[in-house]
CHARMM internal coordinates of N, CA and C (Angstrom, degrees):
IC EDIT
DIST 1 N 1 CA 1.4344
DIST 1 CA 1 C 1.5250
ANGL 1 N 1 CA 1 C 108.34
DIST 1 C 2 N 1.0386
ANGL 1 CA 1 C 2 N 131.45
DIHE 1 N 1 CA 1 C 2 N 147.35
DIST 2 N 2 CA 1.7200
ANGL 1 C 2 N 2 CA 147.17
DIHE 1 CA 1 C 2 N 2 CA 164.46
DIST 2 CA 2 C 1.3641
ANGL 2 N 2 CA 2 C 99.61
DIHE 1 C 2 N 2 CA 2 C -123.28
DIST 2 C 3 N 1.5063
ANGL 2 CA 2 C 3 N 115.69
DIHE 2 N 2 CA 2 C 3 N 120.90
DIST 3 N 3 CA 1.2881
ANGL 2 C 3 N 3 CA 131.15
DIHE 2 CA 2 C 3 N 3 CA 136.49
DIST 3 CA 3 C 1.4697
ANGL 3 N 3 CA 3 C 90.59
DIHE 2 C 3 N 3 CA 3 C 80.73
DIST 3 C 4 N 1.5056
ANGL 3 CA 3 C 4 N 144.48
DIHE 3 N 3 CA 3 C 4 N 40.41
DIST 4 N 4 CA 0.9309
ANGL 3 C 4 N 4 CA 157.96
DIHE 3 CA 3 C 4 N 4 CA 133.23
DIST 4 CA 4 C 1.7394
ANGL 4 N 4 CA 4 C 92.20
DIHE 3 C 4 N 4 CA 4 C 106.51
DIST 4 C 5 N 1.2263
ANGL 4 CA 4 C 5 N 122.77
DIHE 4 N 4 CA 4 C 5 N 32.68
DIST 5 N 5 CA 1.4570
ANGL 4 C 5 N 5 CA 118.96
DIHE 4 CA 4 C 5 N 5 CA 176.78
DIST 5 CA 5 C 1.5501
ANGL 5 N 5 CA 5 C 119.76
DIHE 4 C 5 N 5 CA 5 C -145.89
DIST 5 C 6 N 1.4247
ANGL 5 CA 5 C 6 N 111.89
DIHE 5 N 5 CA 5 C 6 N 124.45
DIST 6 N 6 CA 1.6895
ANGL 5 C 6 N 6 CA 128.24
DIHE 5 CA 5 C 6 N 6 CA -162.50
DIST 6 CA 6 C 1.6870
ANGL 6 N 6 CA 6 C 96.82
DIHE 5 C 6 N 6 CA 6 C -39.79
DIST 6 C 7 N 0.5779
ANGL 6 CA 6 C 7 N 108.09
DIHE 6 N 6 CA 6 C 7 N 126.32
DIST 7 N 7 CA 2.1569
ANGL 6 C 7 N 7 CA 121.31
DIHE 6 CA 6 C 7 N 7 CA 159.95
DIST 7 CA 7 C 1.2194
ANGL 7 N 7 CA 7 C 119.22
DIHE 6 C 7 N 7 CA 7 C -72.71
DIST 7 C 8 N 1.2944
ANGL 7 CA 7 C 8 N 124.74
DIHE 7 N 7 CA 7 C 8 N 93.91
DIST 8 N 8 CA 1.4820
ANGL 7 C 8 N 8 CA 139.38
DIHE 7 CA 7 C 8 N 8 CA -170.54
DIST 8 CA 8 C 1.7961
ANGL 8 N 8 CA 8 C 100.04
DIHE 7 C 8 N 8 CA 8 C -70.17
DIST 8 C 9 N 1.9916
ANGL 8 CA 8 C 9 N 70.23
DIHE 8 N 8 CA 8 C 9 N 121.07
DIST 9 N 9 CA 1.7571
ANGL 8 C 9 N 9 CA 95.32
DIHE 8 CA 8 C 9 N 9 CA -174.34
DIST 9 CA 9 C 1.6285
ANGL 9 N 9 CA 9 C 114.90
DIHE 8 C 9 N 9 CA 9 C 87.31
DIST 9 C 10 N 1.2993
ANGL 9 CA 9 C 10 N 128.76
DIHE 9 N 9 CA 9 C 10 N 1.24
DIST 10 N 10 CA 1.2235
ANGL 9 C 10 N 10 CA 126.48
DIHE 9 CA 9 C 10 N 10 CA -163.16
DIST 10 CA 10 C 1.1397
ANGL 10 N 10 CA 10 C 82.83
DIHE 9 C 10 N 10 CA 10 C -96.16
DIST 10 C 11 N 1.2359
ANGL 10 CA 10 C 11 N 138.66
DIHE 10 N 10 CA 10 C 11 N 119.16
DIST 11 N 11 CA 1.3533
ANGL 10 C 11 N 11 CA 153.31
DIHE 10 CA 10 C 11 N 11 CA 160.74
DIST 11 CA 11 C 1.4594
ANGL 11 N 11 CA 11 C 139.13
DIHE 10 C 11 N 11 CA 11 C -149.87
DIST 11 C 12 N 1.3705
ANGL 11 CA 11 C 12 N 102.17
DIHE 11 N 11 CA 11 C 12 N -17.46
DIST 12 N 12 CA 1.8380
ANGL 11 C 12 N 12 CA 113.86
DIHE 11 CA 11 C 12 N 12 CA 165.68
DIST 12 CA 12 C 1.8321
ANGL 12 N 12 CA 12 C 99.77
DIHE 11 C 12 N 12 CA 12 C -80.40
DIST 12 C 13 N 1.4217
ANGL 12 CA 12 C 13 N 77.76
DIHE 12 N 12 CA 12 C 13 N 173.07
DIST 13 N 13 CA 1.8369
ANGL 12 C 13 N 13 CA 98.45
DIHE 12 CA 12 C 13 N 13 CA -166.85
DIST 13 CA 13 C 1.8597
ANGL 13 N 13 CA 13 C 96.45
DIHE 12 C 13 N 13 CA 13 C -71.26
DIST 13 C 14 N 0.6205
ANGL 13 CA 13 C 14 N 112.69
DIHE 13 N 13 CA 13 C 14 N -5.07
DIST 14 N 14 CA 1.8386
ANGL 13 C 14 N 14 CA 108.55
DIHE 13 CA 13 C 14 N 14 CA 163.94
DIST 14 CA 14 C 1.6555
ANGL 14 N 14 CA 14 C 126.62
DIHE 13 C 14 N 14 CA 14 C -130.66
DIST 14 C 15 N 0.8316
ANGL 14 CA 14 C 15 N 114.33
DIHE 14 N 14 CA 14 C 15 N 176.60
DIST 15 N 15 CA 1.5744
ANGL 14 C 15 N 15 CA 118.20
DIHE 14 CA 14 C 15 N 15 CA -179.28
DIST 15 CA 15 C 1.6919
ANGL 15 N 15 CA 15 C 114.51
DIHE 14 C 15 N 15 CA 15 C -166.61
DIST 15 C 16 N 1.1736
ANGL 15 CA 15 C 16 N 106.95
DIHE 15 N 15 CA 15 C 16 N 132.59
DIST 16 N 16 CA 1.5075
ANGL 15 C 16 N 16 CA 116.47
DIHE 15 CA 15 C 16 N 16 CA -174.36
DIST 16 CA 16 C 1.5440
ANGL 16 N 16 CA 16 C 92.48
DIHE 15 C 16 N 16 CA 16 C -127.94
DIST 16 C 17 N 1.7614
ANGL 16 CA 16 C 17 N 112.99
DIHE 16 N 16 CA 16 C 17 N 118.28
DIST 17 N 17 CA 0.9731
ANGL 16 C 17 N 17 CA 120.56
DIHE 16 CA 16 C 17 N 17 CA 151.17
DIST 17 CA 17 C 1.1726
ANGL 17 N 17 CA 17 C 135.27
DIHE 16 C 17 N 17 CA 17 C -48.68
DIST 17 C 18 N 1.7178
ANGL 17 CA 17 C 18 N 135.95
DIHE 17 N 17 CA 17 C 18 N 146.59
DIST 18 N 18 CA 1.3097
ANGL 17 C 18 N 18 CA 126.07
DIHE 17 CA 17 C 18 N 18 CA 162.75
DIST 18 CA 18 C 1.1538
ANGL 18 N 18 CA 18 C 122.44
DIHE 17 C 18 N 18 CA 18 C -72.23
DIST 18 C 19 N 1.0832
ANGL 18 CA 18 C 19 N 120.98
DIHE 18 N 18 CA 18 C 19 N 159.43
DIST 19 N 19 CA 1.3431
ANGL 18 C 19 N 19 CA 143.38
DIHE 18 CA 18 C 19 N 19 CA -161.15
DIST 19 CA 19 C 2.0017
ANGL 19 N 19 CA 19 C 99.08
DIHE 18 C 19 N 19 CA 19 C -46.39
DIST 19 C 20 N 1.3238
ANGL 19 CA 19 C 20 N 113.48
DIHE 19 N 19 CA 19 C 20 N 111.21
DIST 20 N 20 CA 1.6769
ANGL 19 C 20 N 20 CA 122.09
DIHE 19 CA 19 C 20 N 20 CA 176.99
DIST 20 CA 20 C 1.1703
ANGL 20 N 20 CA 20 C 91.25
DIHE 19 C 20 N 20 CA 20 C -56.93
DIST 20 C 21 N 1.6178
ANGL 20 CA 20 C 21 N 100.89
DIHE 20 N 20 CA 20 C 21 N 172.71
DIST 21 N 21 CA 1.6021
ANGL 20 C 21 N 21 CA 147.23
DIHE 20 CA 20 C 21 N 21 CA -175.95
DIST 21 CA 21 C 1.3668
ANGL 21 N 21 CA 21 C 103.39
DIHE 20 C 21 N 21 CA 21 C -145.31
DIST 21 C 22 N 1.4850
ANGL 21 CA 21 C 22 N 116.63
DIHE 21 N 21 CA 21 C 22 N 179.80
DIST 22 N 22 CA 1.7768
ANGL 21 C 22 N 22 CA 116.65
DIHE 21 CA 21 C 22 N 22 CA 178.87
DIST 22 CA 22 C 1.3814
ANGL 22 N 22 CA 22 C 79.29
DIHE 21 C 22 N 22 CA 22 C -98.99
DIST 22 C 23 N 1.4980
ANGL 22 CA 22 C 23 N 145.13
DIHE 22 N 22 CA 22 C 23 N -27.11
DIST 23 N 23 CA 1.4854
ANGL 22 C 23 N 23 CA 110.39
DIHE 22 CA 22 C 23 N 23 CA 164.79
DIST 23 CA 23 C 1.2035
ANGL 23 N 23 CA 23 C 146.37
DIHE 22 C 23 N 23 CA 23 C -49.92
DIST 23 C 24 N 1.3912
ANGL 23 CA 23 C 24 N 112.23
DIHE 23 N 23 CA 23 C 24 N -36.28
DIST 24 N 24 CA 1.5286
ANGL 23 C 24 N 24 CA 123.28
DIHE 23 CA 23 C 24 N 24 CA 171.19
DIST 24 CA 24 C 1.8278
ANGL 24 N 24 CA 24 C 98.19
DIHE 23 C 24 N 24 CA 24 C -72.67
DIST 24 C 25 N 1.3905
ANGL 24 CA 24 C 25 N 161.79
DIHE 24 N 24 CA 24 C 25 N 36.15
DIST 25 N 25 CA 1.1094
ANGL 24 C 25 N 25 CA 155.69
DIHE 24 CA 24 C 25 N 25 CA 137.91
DIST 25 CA 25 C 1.4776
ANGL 25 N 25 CA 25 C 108.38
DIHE 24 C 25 N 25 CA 25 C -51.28
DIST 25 C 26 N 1.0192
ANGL 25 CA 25 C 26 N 107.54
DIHE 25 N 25 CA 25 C 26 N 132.91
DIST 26 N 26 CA 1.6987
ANGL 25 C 26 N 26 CA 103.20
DIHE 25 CA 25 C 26 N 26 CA -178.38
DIST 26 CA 26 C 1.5206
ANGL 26 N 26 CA 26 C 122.79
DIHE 25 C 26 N 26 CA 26 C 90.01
DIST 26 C 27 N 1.6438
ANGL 26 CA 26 C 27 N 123.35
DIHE 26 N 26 CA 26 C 27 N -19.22
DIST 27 N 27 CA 0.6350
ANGL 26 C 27 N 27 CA 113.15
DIHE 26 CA 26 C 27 N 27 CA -173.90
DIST 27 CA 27 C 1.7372
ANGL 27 N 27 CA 27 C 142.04
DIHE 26 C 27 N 27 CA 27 C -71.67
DIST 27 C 28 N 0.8645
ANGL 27 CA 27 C 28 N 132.63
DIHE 27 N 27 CA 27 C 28 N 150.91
DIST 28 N 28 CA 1.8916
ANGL 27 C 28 N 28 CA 115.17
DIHE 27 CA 27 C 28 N 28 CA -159.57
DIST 28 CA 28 C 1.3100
ANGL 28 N 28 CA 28 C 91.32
DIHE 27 C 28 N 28 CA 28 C -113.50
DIST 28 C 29 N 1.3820
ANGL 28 CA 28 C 29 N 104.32
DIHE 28 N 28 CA 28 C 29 N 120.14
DIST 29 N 29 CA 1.7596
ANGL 28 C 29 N 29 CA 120.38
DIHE 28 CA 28 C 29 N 29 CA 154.15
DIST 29 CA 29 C 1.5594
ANGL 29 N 29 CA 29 C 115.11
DIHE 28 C 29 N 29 CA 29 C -81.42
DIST 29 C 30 N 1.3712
ANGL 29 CA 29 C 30 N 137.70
DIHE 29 N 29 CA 29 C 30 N -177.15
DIST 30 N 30 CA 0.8731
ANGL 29 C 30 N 30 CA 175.83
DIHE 29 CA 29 C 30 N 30 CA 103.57
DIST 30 CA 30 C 1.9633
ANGL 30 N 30 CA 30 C 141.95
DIHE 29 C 30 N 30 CA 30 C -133.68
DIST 30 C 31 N 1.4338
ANGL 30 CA 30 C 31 N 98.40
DIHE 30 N 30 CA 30 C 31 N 153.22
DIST 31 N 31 CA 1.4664
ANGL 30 C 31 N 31 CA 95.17
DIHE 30 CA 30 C 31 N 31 CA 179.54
DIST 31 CA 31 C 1.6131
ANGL 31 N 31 CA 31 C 109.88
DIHE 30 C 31 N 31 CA 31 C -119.38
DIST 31 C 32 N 1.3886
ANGL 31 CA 31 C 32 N 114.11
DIHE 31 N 31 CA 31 C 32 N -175.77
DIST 32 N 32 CA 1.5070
ANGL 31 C 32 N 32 CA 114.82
DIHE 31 CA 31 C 32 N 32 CA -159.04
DIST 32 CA 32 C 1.5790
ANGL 32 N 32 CA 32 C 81.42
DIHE 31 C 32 N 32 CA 32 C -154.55
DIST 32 C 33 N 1.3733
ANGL 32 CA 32 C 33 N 104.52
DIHE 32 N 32 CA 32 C 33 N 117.13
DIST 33 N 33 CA 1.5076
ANGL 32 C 33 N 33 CA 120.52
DIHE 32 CA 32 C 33 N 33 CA 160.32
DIST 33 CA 33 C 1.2550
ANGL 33 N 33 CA 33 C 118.70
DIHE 32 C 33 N 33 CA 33 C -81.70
DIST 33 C 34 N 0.8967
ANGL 33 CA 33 C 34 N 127.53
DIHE 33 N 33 CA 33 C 34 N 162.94
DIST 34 N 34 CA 1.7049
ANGL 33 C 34 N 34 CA 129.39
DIHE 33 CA 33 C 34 N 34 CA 159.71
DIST 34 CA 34 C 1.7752
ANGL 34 N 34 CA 34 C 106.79
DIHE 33 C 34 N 34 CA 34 C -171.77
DIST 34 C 35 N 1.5001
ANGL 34 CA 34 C 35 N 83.55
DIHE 34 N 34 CA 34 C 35 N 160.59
DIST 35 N 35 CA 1.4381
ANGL 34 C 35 N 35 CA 106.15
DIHE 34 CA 34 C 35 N 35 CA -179.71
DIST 35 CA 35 C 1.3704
ANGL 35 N 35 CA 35 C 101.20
DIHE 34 C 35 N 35 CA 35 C -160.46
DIST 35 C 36 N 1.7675
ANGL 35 CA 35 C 36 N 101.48
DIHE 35 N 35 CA 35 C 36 N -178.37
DIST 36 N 36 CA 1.4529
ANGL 35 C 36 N 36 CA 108.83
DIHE 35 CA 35 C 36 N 36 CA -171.09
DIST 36 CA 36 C 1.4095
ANGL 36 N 36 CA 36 C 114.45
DIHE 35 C 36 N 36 CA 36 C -78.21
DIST 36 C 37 N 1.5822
ANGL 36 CA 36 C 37 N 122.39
DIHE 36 N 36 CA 36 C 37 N -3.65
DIST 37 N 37 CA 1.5662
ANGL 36 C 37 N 37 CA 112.40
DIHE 36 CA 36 C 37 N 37 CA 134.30
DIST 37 CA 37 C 1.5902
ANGL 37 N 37 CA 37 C 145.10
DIHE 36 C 37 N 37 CA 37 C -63.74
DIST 37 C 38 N 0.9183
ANGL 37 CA 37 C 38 N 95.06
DIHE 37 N 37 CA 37 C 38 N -12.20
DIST 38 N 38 CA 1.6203
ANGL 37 C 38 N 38 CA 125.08
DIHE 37 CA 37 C 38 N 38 CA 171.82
DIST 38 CA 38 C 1.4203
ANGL 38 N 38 CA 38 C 117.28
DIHE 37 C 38 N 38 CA 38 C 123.68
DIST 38 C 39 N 1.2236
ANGL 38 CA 38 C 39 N 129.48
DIHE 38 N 38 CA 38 C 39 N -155.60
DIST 39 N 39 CA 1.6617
ANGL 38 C 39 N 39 CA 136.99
DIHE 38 CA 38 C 39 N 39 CA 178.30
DIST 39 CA 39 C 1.3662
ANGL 39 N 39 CA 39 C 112.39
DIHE 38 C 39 N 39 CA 39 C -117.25
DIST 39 C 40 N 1.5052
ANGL 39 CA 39 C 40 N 114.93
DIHE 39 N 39 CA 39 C 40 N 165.07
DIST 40 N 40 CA 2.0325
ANGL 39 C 40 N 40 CA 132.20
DIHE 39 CA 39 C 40 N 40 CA 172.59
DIST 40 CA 40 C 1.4697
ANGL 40 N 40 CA 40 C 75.31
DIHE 39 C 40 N 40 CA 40 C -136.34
DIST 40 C 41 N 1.2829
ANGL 40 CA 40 C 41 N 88.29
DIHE 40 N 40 CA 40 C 41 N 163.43
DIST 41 N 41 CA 1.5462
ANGL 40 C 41 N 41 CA 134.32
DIHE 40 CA 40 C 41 N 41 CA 159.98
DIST 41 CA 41 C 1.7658
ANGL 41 N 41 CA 41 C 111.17
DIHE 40 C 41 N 41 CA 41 C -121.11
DIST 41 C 42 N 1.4592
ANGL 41 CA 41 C 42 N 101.49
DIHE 41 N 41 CA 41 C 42 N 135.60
DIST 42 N 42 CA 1.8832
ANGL 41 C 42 N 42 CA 101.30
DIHE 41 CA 41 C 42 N 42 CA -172.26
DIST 42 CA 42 C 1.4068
ANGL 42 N 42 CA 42 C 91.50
DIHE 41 C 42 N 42 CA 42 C -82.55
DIST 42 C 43 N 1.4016
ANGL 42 CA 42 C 43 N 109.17
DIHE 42 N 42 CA 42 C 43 N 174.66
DIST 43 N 43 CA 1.6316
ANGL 42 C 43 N 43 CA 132.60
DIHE 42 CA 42 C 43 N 43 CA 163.04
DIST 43 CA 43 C 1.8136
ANGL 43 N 43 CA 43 C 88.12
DIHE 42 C 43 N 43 CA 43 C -60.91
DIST 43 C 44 N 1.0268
ANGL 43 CA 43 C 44 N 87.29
DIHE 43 N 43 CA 43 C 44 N 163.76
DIST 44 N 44 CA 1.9090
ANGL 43 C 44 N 44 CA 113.49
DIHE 43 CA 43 C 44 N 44 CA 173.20
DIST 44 CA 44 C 1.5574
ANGL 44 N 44 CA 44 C 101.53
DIHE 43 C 44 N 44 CA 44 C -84.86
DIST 44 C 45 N 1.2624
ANGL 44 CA 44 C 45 N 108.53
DIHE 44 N 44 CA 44 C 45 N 140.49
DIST 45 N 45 CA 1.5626
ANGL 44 C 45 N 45 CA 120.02
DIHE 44 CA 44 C 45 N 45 CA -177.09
DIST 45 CA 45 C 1.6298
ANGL 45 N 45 CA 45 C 87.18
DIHE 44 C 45 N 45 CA 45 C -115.52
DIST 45 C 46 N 1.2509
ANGL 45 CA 45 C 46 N 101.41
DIHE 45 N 45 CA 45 C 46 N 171.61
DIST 46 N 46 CA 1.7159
ANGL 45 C 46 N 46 CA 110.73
DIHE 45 CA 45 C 46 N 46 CA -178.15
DIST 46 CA 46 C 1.1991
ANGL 46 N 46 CA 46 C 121.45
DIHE 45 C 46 N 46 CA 46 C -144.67
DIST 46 C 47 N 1.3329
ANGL 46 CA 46 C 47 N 96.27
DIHE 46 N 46 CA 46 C 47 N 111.53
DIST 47 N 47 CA 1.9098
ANGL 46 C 47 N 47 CA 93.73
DIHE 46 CA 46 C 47 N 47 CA -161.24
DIST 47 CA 47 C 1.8455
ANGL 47 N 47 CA 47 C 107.69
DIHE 46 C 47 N 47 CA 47 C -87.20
DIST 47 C 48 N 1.3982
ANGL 47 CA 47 C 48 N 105.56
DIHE 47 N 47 CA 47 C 48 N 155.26
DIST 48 N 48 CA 1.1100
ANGL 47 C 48 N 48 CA 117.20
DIHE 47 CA 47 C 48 N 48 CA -152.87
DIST 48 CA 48 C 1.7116
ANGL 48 N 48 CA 48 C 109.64
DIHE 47 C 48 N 48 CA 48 C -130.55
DIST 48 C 49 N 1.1592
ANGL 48 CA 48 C 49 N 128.89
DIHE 48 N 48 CA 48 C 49 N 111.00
DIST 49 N 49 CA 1.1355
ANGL 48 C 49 N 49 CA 119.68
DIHE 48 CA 48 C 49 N 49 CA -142.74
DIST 49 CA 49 C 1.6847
ANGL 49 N 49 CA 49 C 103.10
DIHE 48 C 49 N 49 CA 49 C -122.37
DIST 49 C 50 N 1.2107
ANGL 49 CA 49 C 50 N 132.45
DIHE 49 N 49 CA 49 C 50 N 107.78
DIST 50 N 50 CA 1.5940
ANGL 49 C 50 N 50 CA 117.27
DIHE 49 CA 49 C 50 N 50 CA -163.26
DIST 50 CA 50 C 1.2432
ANGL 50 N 50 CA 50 C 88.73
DIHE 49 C 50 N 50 CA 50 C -143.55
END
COOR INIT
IC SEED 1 N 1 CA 1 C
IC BUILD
C-alpha cells in the first residue's frame, strides 16, 4: 500500500518501486500478509527521498 491505497499489481512476495521523484518524499508504504490463518498489515515505513 502507499499512502493508505492498494498498489495495482503489487502482489508477489516483493516489490520494487518505480523510479522516485522529490514528490513521493514522505510517502508511507505498507504491506498486508495473509494466509489461511488470516492477514496483518505492517506499521507504515516512510520513504525518504534526497
Amino acid at each position: 500500500m502507499k499512502n493508505g491505497v492498494n498498489i495495482t499489481g503489487a502482489t508477489q512476495a516483493s516489490y520494487t518501486t518505480p523510479p522516485t521523484t522529490a514528490g513521493d518524499n514522505g510517502s508511507l508504504f505498507a504491506v498486508i500478509v495473509s494466509n489461511a490463518a488470516g492477514s496483518v498489515t505492517s506499521n507504515n515505513a516512510i520513504l525518504t527521498v534526497r
